[in-house]
KOLMAR-42938 format. One line per field, with one value per atom (N, C-alpha, C): residue in one letter; z, y, x. Coordinates in Angstrom, 2 decimals, m for minus. Example, Ala and Ser with C-alpha at 12.3 -4.5 7.8 and 13.67 -1.06 7.14 Angstrom:
resn <- A, A, A, S, S, S
up <- 7.80, 7.80, 7.80, 7.08, 7.14, 7.87
north <- m5.69, m4.50, m3.30, m2.25, m1.06, 0.03
east <- 13.19, 12.30, 13.20, 12.85, 13.67, 12.90
# end
This chain:
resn <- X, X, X, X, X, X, X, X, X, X, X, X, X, X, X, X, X, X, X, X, X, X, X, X, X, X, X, X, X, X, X, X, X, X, X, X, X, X, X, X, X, X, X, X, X, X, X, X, X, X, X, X, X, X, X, X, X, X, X, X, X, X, X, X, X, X, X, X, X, X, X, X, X, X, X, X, X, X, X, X, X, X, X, X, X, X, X, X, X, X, X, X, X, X, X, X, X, X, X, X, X, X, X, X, X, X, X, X, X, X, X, X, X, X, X, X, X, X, X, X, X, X, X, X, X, X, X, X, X, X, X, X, X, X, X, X, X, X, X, X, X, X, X, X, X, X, X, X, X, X, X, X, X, X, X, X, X, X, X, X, X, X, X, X, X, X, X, X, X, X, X, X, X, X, X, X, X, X, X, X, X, X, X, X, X, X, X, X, X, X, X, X, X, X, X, X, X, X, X, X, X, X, X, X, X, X, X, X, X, X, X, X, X
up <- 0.00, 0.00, 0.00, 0.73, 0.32, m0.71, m1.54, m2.71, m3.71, m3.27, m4.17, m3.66, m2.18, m1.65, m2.61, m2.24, m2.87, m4.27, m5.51, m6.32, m6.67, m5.49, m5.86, m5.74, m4.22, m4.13, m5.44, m6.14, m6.98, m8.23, m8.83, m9.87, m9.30, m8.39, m7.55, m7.41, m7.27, m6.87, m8.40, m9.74, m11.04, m11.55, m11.14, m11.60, m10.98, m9.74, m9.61, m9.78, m9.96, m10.97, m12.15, m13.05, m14.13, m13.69, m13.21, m12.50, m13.08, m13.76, m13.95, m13.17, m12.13, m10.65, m9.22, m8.72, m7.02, m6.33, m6.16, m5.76, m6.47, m7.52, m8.36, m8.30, m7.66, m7.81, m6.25, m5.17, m4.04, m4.17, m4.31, m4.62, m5.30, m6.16, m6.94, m5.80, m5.51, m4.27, m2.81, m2.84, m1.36, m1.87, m2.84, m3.81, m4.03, m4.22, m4.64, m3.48, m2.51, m1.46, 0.14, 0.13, 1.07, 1.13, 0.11, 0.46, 0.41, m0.30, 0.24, 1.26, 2.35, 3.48, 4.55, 4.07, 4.90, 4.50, 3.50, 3.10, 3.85, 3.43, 4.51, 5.99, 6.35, 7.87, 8.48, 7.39, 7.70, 7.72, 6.74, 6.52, 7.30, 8.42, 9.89, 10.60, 10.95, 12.19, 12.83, 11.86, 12.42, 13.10, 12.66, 13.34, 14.60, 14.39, 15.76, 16.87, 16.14, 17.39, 17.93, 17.27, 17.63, 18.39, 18.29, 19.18, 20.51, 20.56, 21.60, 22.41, 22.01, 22.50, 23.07, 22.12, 22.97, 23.89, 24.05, 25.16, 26.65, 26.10, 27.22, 27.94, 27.24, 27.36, 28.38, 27.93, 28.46, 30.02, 29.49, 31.19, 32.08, 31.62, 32.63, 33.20, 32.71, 32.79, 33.54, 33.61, 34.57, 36.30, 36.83, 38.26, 38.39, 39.20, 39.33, 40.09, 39.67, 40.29, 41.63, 42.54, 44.04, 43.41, 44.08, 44.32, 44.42, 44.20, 44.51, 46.14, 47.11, 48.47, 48.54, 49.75, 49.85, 50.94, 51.16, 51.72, 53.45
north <- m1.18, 0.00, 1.26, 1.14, 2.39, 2.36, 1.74, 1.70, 2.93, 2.28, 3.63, 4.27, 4.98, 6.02, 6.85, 6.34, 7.10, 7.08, 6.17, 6.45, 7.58, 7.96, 8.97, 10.28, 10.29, 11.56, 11.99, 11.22, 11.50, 12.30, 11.55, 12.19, 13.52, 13.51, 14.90, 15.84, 15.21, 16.49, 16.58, 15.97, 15.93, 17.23, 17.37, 17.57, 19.06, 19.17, 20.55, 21.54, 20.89, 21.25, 21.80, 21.34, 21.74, 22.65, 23.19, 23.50, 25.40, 26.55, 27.82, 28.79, 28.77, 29.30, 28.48, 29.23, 29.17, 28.36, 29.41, 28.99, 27.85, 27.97, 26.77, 25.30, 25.47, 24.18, 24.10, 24.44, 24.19, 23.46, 24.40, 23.83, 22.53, 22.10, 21.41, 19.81, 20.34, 19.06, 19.06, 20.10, 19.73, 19.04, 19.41, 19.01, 17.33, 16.85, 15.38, 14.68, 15.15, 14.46, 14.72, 15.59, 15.54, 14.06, 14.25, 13.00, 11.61, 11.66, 10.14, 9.99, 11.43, 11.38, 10.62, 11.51, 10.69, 9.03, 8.87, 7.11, 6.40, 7.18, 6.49, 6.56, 7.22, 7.17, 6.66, 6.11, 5.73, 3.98, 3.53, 2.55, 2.05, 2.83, 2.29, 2.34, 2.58, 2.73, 1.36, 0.54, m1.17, m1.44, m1.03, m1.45, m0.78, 0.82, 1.86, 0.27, 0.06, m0.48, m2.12, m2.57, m3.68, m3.50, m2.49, m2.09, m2.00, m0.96, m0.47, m1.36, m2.47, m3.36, m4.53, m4.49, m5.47, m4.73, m3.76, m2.93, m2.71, m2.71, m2.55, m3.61, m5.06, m6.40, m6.80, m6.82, m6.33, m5.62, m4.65, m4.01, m4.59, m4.50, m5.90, m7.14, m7.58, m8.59, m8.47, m7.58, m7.11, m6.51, m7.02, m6.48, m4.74, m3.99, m2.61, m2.60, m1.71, m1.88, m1.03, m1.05, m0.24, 1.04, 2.31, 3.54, 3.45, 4.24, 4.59, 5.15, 5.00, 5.30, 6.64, 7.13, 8.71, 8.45, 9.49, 9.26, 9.91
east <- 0.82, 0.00, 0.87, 1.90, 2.94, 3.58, 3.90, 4.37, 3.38, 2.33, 1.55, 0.79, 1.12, 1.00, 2.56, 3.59, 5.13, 4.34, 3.91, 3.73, 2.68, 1.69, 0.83, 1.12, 2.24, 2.72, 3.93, 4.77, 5.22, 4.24, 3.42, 2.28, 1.78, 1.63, 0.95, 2.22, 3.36, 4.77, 4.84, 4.70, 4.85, 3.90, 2.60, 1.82, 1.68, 1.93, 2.26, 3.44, 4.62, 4.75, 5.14, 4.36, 3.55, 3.00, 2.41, 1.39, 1.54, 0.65, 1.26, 1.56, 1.74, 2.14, 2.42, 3.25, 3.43, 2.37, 0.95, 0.22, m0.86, m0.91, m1.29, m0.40, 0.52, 0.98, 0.88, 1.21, 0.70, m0.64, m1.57, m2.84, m3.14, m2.66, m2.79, m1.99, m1.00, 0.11, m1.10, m1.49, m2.33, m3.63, m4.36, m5.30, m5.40, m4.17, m3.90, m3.28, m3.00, m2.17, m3.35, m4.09, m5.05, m5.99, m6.70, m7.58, m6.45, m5.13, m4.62, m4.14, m3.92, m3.40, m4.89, m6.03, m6.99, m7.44, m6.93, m7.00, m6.26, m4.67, m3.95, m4.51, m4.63, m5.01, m6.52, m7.62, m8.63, m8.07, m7.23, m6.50, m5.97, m5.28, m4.46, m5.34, m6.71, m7.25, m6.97, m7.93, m7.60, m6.42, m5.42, m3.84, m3.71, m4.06, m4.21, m4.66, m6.33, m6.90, m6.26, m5.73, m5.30, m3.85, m2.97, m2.22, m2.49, m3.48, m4.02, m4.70, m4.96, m5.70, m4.81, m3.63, m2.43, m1.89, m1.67, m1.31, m1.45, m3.08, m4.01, m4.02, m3.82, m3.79, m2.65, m1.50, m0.43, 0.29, m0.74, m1.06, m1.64, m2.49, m3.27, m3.09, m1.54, m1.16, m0.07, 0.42, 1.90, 1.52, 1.72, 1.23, 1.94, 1.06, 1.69, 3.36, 3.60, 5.01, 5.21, 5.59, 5.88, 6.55, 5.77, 6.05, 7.54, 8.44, 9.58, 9.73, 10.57, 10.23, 11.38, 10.77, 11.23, 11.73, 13.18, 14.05, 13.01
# end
């Protein structure tokens, strides 16, 4: 899946640019790279949650550890 995330941001850094201005090619790179940034990241949630969930798991499994004691 990253392979052509890199391949999309390339076409999009290509394409702006081309692009006939400054701000036209900004536009154009935020334009094409916004919505694959939210793909990518709707894409990891699953992983987010299965982390988070071994974690939590984890914790729960380790007894608390003793306060540090004061002199």
């Amino acid at each position: 899946m990253y392979i052509a995330a890199i391949a999309w941001i390339y076409v999009a850094l290509m394409a702006a640019v081309g692009a006939q201005s400054v701000v036209g090619g900004v536009m154009t790179f935020l334009g094409f790279t916004l919505p694959l940034a939210l793909v990518l990241w709707l894409a990891g949630t699953g992983a987010r949650r299965r982390r988070r969930a071994e974690r939590e798991a984890k914790e729960a499994l380790t007894p608390p550890q003793d306060p540090p004691q004061s002199r």
